[in-house]
C-alpha positions in Angstrom: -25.3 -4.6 -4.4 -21.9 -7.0 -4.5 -22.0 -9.8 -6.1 -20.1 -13.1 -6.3 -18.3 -12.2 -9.6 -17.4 -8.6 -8.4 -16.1 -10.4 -5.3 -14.4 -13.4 -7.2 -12.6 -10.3 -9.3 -11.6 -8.0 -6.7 -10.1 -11.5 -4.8 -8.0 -12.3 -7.7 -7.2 -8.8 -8.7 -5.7 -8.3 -5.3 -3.5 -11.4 -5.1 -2.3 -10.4 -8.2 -1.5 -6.8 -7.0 -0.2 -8.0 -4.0 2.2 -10.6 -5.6 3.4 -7.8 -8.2 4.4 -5.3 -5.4 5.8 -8.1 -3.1 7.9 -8.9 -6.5 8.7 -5.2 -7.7 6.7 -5.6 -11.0 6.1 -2.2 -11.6 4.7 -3.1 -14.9 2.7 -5.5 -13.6 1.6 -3.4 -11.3 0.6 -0.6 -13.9 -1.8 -3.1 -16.1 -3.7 -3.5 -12.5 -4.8 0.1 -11.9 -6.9 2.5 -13.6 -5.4 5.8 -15.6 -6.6 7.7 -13.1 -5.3 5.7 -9.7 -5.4 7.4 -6.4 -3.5 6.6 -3.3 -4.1 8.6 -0.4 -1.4 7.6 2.4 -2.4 8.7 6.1 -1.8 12.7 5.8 0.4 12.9 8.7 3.2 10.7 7.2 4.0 13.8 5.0 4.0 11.8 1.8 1.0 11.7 -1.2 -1.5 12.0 -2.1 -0.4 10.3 -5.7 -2.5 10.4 -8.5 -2.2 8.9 -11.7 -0.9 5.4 -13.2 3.2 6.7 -13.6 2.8 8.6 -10.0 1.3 5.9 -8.1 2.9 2.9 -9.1 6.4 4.6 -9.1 5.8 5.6 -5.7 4.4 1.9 -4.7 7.1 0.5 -6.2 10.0 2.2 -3.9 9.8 5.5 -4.8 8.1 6.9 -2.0 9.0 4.4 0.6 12.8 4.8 -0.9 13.1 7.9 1.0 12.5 7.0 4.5 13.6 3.1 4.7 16.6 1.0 3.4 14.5 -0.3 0.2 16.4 -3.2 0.8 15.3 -3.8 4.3 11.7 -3.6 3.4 9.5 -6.6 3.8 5.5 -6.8 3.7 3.4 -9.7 5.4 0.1 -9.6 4.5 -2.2 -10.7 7.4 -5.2 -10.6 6.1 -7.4 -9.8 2.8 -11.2 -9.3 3.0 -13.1 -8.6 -0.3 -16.5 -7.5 -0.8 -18.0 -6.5 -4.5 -15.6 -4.1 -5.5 -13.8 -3.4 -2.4 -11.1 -5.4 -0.9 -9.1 -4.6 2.8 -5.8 -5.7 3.5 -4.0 -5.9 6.9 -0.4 -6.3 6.7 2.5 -5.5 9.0 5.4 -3.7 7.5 9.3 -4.6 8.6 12.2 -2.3 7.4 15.5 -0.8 8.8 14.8 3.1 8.4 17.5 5.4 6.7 18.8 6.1 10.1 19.2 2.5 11.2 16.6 2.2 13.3 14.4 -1.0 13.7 10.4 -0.4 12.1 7.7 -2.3 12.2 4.2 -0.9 11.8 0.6 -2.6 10.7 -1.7 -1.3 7.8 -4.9 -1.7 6.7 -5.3 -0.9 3.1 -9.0 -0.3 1.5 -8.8 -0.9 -2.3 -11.5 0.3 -4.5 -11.8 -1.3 -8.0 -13.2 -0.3 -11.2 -13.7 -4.1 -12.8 -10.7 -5.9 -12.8 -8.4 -2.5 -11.9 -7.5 -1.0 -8.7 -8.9 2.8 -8.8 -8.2 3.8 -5.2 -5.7 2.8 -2.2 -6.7 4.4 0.7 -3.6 3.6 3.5 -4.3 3.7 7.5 -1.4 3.1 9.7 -0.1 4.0 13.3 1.0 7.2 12.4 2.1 8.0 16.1 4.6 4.8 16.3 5.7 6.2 12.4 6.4 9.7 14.3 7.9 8.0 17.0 10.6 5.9 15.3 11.4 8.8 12.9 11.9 11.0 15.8 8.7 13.9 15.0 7.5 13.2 18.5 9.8 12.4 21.8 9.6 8.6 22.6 8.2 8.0 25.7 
């Protein structure tokens, strides 16, 4: 059963998290998850799973995004953050240019898991269709 100090953890934990990856603190970033970090993006982007502190927060921290926007282009709003013992869920909307010059913008829900005060799993959803769309795997209708 959650309780209010799980719940008070995970909520700071995450604005931390957040506020690291919105700043590029990769090191930051790696004192917030566990050794053994999983992030499992949607399987039809083509990209992860990542596993591991090095894999995950490089990839989090441009390296995976790196190849398919304008890193500098990228910009995350976060909409909303729900947290519940030691789970929190984040919906955000994601802006970027891709690498082709086309215009992106997408929403996520992201479903931490923490172990204590450490992020332990990222599990990503997005609208994989619209991603296939703008990166042209399917014809746009």
């Amino acid at each position: 059963m959650a309780t209010s100090e799980d719940t008070e953890t995970t909520r700071r934990v995450i604005g931390e998290f957040l506020a690291a990856r919105s700043a590029g603190d990769m090191e930051r970033m790696a004192a917030l998850v566990t050794d053994d970090v999983e992030w499992l993006p949607p399987p039809s982007m083509g990209i992860g799973p990542f596993s591991g502190r090095d894999t995950v927060v490089k990839a989090l921290g441009g390296g995976a995004i790196g190849r398919i926007f304008q890193p500098e282009t990228v910009q995350r709003r976060v909409d909303h953050v729900v947290a519940d013992g030691n789970t929190a869920v984040v919906q955000q909307t994601l802006t970027a240019t891709t690498r082709k010059g086309a215009a992106y913008e997408n929403h996520y829900c992201w479903v931490y898991t923490f172990e204590g005060d450490k992020v332990a799993k990222l599990v990503e959803y997005a609208d994989s269709y619209y991603a296939a769309k703008v990166f042209g795997m399917v014809p746009s209708t």
